[in-house]
Steps between C-alpha positions, in 0.01 A plus 500: 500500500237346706372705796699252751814592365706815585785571312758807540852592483731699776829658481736353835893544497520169316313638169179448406223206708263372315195354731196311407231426804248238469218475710406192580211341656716405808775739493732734328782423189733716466798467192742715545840564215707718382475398160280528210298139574425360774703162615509250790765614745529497917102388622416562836115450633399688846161476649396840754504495908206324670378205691793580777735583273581911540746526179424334120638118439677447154709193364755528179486345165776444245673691810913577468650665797466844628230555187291259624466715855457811303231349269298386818525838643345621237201244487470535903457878448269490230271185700493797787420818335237292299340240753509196266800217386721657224764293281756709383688443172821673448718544174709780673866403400674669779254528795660670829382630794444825412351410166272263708436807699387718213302235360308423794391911463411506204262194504317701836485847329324268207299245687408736838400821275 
């Protein structure tokens, strides 16, 4: 794996998540499944707070419903903790709030530790 690329696996109430982070020059990519491969799923890109702007700005891709919400919650969250734009790319099957939820900890007990 090259040394901008992070890749681990969690146990949440839906199984086992799979996550790949790529650090890129002008941001963060994060995959996220709950599969063996990755896949393109719900895509959701959030940029952090600043220039008057006191919480993070995201915008959904291939976006379906209440997923779509969930997904930029995620990417929001992450453009926060971290300071720079995140694009989020989820292969979660059955994404609630509460998975959402446990997600969004596990990504900050990886990426703030």
């Amino acid at each position: 794996m090259n040394a901008d690329i992070t890749e681990f696996e969690s146990r949440y109430s839906g199984g086992s998540l799979r996550v790949r982070l790529i650090e890129l020059e002008n941001g963060l990519l994060v995959l996220l499944s709950d599969a063996e491969r990755f896949r393109i799923g719900q895509t959701a890109m959030a940029i952090p707070p600043g220039q008057g702007r006191t919480e993070p700005t995201s915008t959904g891709v291939f976006s379906g419903a209440m997923d779509s919400a969930l997904i930029r919650t995620i990417a929001e969250r992450i453009a926060a903790m971290t300071g720079q734009a995140c694009m989020v790319v989820s292969g979660i099957r059955e994404m609630t709030r509460n998975i959402m939820m446990e997600i969004v900890v596990i990504l900050k007990n990886h990426l703030v530790a």
